[in-house]
ROTOR-88798 format. One record per atom (N, C-alpha, C, O): y, x, z; residue in one letter. Coordinates in steps of 0.2 Angstrom, whole numbers, padded with zeros to 4 digits, always signed. Atoms other than C-alpha are relative to their C-alpha. Example, Ala and Ser with C-alpha at 12.3 -4.5 7.8 and 13.67 -1.06 7.14 Angstrom:
BEGIN
-0006+0004+0000a;-0022+0062+0039a;+0006+0004+0000a;+0005+0009+0003a;-0006-0004-0001s;-0005+0068+0036s;+0005-0004+0003s;+0011-0001+0004s;
END
This chain:
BEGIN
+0003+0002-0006x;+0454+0528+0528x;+0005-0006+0003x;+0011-0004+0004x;-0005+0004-0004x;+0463+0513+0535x;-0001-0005+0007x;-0002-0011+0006x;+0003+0003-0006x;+0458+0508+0552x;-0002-0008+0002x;-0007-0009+0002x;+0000+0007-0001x;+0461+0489+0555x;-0005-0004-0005x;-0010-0007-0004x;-0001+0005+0005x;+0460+0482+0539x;-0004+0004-0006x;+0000+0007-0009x;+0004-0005+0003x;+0446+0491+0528x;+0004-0001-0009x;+0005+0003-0014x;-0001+0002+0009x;+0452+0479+0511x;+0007+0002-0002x;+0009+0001-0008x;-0006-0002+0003x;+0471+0486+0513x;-0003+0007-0003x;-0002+0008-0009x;+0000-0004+0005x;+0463+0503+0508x;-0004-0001-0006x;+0000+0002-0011x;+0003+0003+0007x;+0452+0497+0494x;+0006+0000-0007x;+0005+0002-0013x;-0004+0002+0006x;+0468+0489+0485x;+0005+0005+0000x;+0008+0004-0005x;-0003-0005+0000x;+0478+0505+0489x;-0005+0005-0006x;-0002+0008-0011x;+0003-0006+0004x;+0463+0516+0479x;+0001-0004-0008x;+0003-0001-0014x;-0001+0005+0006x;+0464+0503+0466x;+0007+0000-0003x;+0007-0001-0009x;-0005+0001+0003x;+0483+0504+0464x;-0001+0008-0003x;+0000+0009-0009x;-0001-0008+0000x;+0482+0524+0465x;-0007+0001-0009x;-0008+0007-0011x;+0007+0000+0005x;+0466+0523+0450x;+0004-0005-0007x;+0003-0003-0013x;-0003+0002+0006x;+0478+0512+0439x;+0007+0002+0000x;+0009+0001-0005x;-0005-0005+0004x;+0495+0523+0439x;-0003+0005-0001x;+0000+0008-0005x;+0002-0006+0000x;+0486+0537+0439x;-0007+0001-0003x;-0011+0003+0001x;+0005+0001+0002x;+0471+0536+0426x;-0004+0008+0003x;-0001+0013+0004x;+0004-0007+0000x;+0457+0549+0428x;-0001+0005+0009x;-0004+0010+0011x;+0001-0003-0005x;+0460+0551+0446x;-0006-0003+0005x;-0007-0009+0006x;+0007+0002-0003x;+0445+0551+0457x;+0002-0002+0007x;+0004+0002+0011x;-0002+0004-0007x;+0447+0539+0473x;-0006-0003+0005x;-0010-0006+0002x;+0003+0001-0003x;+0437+0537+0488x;+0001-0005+0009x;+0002-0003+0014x;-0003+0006-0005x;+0442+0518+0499x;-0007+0004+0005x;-0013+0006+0003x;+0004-0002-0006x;+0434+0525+0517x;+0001-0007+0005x;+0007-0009+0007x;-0001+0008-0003x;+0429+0508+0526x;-0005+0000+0007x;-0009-0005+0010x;+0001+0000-0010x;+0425+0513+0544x;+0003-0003+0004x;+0009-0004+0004x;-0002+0004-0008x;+0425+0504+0560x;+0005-0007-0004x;+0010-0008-0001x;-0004+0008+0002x;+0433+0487+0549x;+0001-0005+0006x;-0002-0004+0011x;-0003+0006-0003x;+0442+0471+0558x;-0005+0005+0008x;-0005+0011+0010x;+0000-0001-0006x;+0434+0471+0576x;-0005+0007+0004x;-0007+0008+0009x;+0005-0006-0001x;+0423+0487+0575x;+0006+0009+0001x;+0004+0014+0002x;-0008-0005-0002x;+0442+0497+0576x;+0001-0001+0007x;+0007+0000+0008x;-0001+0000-0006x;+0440+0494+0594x;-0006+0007+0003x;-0007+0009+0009x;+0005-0005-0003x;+0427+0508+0596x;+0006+0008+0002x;+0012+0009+0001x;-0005-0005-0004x;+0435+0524+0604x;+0002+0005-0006x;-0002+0006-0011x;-0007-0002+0005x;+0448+0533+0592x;-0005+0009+0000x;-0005+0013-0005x;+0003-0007+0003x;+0436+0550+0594x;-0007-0001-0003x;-0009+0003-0008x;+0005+0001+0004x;+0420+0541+0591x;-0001+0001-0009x;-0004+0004-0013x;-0003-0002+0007x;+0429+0537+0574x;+0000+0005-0003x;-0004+0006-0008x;-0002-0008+0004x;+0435+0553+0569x;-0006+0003+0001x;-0008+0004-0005x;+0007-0004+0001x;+0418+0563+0573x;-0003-0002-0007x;-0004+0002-0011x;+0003+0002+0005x;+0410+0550+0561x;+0003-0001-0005x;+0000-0002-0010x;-0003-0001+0007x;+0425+0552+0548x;-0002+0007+0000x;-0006+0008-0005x;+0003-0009+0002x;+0420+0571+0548x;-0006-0001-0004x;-0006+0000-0010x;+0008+0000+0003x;+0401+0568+0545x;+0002-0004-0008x;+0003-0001-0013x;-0001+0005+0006x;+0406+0553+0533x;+0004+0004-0006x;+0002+0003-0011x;-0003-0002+0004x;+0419+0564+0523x;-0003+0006-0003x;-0004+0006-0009x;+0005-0006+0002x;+0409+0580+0523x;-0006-0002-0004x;-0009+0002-0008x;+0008+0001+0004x;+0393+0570+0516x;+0003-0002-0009x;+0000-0001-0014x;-0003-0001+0008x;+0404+0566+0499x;+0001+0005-0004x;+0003+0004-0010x;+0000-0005+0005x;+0403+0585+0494x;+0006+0001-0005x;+0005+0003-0011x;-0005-0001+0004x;+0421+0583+0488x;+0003+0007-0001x;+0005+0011+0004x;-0003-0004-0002x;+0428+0596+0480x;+0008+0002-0002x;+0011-0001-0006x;-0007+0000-0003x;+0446+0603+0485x;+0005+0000-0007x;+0002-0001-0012x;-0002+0003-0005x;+0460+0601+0482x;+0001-0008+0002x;+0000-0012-0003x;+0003+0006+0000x;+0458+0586+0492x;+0006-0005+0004x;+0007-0003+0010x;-0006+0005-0003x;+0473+0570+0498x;-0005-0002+0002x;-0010-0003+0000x;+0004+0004-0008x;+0467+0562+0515x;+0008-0006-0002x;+0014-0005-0002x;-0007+0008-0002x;+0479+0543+0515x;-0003-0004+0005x;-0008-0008+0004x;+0003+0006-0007x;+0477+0536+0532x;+0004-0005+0001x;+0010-0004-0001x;-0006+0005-0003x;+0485+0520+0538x;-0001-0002+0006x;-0007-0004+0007x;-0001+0002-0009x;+0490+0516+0556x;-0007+0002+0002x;-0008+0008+0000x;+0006-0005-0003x;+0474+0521+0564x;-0005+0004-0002x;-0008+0008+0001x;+0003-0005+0005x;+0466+0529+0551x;+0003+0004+0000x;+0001+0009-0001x;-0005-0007+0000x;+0481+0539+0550x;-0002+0005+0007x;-0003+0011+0005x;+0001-0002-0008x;+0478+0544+0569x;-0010+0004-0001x;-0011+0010-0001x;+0005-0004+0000x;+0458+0548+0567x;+0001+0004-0006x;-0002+0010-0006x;+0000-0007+0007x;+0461+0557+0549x;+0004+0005+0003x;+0002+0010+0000x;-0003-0003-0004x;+0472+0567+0560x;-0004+0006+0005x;-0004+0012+0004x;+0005-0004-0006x;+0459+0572+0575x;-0004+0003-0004x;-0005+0009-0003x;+0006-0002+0003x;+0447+0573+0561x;+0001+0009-0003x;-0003+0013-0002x;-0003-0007+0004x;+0458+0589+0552x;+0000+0004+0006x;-0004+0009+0007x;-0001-0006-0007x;+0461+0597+0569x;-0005+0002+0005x;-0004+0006+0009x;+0006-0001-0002x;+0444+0597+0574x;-0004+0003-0006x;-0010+0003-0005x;+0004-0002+0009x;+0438+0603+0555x;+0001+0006+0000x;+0008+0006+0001x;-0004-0006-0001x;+0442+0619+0555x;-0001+0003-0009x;+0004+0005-0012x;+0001-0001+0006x;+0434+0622+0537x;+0001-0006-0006x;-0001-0007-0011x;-0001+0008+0007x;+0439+0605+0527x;+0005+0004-0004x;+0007+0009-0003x;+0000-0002+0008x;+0445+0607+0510x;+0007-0006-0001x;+0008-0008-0007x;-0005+0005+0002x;+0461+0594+0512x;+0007+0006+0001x;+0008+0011+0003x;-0005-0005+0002x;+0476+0600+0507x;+0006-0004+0000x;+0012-0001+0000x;-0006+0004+0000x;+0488+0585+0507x;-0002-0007+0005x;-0007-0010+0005x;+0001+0007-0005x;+0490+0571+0522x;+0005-0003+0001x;+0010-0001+0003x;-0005+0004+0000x;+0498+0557+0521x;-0001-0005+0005x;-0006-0008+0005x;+0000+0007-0008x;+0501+0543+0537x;+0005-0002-0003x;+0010+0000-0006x;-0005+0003+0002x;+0508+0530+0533x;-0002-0005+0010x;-0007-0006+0013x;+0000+0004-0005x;+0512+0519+0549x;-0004+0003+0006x;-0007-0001+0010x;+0005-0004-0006x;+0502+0533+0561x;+0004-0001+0006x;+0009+0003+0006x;-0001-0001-0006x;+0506+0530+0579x;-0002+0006+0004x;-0005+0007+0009x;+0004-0007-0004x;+0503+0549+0583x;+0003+0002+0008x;+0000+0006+0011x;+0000-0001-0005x;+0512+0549+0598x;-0005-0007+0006x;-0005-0007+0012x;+0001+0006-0006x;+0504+0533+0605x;+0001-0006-0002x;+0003-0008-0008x;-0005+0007+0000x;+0511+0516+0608x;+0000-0004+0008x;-0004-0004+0012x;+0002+0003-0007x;+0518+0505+0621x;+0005-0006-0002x;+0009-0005-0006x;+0001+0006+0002x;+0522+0487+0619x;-0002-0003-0001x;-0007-0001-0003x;+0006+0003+0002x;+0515+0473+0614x;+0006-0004-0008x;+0012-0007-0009x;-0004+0003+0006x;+0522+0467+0596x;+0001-0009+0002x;+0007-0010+0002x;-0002+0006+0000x;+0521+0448+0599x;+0005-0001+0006x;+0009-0006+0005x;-0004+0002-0003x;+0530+0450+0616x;+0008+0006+0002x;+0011+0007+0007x;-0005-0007+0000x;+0544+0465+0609x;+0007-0003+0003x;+0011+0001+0006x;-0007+0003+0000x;+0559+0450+0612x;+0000-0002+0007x;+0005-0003+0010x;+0001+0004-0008x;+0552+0445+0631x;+0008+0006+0004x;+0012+0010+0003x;-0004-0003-0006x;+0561+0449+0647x;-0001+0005+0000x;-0005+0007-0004x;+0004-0005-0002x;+0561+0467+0654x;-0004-0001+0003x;-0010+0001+0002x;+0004+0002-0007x;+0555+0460+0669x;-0008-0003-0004x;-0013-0001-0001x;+0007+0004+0004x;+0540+0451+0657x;-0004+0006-0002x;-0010+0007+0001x;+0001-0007+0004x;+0539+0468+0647x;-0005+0003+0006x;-0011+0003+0006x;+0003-0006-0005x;+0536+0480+0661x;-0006-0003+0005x;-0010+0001+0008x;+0006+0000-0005x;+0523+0467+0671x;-0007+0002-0007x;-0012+0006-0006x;+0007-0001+0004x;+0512+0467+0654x;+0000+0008-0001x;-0006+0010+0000x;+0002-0004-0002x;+0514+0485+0653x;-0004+0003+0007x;-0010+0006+0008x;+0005+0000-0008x;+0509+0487+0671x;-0007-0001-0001x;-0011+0003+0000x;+0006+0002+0000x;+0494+0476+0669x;-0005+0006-0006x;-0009+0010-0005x;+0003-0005+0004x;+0489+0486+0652x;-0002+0007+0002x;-0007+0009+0002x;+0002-0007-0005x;+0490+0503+0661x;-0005+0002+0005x;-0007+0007+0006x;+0007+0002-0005x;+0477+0497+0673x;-0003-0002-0002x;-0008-0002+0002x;+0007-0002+0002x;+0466+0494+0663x;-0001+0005-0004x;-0006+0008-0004x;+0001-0006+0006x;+0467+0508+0649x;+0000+0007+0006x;-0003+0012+0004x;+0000-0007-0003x;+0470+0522+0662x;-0006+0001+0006x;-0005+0002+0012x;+0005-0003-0005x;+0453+0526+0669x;-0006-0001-0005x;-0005-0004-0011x;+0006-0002+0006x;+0436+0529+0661x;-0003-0005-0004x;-0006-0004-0009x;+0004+0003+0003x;+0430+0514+0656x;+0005-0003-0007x;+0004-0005-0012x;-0005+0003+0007x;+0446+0508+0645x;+0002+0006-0004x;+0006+0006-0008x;-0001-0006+0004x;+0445+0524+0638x;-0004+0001-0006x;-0004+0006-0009x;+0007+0001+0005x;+0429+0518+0628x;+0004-0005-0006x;+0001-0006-0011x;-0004+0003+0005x;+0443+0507+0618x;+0005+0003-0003x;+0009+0007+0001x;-0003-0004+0005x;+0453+0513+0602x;+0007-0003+0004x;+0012+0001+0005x;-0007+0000-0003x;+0468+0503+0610x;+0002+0003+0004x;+0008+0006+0004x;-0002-0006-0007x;+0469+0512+0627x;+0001+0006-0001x;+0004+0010+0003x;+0003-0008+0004x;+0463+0529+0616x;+0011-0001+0000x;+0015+0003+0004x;-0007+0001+0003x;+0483+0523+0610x;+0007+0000+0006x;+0013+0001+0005x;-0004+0003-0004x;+0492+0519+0625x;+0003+0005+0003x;+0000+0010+0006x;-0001-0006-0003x;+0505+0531+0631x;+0007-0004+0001x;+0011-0004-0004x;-0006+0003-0005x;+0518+0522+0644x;+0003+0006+0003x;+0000+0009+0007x;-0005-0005-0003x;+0533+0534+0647x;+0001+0001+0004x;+0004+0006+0006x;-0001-0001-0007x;+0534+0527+0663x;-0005+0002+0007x;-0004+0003+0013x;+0006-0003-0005x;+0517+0534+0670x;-0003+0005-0004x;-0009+0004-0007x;+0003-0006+0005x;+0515+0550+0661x;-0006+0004+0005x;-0011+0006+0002x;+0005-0001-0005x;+0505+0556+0676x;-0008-0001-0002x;-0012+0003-0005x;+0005+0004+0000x;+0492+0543+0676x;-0003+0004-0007x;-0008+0008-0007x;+0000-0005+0008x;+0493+0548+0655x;-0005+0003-0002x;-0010+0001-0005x;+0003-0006-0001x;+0489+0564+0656x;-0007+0000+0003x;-0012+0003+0000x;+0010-0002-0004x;+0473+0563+0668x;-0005-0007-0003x;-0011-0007-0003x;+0005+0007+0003x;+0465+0546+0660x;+0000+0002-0007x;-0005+0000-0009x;+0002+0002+0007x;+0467+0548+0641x;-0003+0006-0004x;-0002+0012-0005x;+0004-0005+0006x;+0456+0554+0631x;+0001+0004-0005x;+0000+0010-0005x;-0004-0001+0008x;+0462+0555+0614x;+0006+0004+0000x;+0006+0010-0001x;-0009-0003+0001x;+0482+0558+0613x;-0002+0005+0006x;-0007+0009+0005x;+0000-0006-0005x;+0483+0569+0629x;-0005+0006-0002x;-0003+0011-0004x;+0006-0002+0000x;+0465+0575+0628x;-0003+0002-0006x;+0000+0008-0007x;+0000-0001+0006x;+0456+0576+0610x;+0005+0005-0003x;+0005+0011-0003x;-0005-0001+0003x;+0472+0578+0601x;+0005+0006+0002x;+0009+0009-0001x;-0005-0006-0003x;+0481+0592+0613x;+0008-0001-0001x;+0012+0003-0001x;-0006+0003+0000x;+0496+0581+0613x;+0004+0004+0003x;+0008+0007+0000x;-0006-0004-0005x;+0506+0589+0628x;-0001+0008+0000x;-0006+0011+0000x;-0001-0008+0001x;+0514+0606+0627x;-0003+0004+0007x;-0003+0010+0008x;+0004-0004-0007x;+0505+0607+0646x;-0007+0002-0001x;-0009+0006+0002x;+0004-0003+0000x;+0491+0609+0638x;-0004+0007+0000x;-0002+0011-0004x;+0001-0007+0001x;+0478+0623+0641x;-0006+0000+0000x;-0010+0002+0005x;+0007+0000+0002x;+0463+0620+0634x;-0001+0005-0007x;+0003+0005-0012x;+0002-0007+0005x;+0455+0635+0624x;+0000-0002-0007x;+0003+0002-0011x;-0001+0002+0008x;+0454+0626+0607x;+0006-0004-0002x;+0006-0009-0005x;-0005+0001+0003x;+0470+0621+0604x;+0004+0003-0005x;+0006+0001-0010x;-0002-0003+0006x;+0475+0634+0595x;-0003+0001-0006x;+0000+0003-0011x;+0004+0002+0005x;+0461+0632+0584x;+0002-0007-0004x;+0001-0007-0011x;-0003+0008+0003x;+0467+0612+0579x;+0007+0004-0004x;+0007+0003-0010x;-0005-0001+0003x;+0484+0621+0577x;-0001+0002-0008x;+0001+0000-0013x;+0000-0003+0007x;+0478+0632+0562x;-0006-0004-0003x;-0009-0001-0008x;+0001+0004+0005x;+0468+0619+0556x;+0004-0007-0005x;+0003-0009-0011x;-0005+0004+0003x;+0482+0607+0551x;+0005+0006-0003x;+0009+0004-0007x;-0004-0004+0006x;+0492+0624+0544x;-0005+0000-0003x;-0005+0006-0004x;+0003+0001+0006x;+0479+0621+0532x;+0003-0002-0005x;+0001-0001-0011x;-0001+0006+0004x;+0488+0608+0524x;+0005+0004-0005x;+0006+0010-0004x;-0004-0003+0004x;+0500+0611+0510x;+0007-0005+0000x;+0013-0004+0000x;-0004+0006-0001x;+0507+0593+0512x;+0000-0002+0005x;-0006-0004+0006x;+0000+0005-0003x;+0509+0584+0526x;+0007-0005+0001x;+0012-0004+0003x;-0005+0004+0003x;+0519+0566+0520x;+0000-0004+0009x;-0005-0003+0012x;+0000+0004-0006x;+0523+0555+0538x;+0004-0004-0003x;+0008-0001-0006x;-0001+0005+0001x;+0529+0537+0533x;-0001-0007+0005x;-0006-0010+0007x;+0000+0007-0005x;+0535+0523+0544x;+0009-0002+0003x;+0014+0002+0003x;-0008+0003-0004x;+0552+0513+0552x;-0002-0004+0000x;-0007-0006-0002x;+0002+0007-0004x;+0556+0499+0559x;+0000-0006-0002x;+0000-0011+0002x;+0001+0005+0004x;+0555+0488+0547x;-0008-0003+0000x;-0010-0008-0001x;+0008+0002-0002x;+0534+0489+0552x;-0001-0005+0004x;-0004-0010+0002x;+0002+0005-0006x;+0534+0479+0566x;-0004-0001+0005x;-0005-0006+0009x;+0004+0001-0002x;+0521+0482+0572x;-0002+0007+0005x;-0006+0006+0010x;-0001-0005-0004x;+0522+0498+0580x;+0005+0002+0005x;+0010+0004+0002x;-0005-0002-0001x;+0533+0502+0594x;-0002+0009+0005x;-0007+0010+0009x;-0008+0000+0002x;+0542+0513+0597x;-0002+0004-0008x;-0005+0009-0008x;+0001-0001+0006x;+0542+0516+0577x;+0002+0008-0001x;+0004+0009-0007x;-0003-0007+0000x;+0547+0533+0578x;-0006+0004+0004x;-0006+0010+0003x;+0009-0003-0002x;+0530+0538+0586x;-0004+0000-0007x;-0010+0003-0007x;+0004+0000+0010x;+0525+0536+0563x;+0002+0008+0003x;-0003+0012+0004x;-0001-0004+0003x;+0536+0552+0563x;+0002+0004+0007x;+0008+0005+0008x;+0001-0003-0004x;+0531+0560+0580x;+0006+0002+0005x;+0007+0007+0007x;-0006+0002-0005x;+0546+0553+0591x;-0005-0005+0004x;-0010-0008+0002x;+0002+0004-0006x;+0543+0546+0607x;+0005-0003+0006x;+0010-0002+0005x;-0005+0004-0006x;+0551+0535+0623x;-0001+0007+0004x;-0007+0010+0002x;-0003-0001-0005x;+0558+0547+0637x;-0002-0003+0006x;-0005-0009+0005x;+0003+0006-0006x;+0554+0540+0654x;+0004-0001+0002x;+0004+0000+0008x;-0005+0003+0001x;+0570+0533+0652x;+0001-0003-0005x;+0007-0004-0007x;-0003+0004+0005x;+0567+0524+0637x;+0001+0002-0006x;-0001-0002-0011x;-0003-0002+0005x;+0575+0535+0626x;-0002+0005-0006x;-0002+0011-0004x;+0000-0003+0003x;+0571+0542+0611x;-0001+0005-0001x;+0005+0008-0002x;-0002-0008-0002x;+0567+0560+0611x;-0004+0004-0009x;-0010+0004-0006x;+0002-0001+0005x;+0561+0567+0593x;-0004+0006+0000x;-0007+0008-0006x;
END
């Protein structure tokens, strides 16, 4: 599954089919280029159906990247019965993100108006209909956060405040796994804070907290 960019997974099944003769590989090419704008649970429901309708059987590697990492993710912890046994994220923003990659070099002062302005519109229902807002988790209005987002907060049982009844059900669907591989640093560029790959987050001081 690879969210943006459908033809990086393609050439990923392709390299993994030539070291590896005889292995059976399945490029998953949902929601491609501007259609990865659809809400990050809409996604994953439809990778369930879509993955369950190939009657693979087990044991079975899930390879998501950057947002496919993220819905292959919801997808497991709402599955209770899948058949995957190995998950590999490469470049998953599972805590979120916040910055904007083209303006990481700007002022604070720049930084924090474009976050500001982003948090007004992703934090209420209608920006919530967007896979980027689905992602947005500004350290400095965890409030806000918490009551508007769908996904990370919501969906996914992100925060340890939470107390919704099937969380522990998510949990003992991801102890299903036998593998799970997390891959990413800062050499990405395109994720910040790049420690969100390997489920570190900003502090509402900025800081780093793993």
């Amino acid at each position: 599954s690879s969210g943006i960019n459908a033809e990086y997974g393609e050439n990923m099944a392709s390299k993994i089919r030539r070291d590896y003769p005889g292995t059976y590989t399945h490029s998953i090419q949902l929601y491609p280029d501007k259609l990865s704008f659809v809400s990050l649970k809409t996604q994953s429901e439809h990778l369930i159906k879509y993955i369950k309708n190939l009657h693979l059987e087990g044991p079975v590697t899930f390879i998501g990247h950057s947002q496919g990492a993220l819905t292959g993710r919801h997808a497991l912890q709402n599955w209770s019965d899948h058949n995957i046994t190995t998950f590999i994220s490469l470049a998953g923003p599972h805590m979120g993100v916040t910055k904007v990659p083209s303006i990481k070099g700007g002022s604070n002062a720049y930084q924090n108006l474009i976050n500001d302005t982003i948090a007004e519109i992703c934090y209420n229902e209608a920006g919530q209909e967007f896979s980027v807002c689905n992602l947005w988790n500004d350290p400095t209005k965890q409030k806000a956060y918490r009551k508007h987002n769908k996904f990370l907060s919501g969906s996914l049982c992100q925060d340890k405040i939470s107390k919704r009844n099937d969380c522990d059900g998510q949990s003992d669907s991801l102890k299903k796994l036998d593998k799970l591989v997390l891959i990413g640093g800062p050499q990405d560029g395109t994720v910040f804070p790049f420690e969100t790959t390997l489920f570190g987050y900003y502090d509402k001081n900025w800081s780093i907290v793993s």
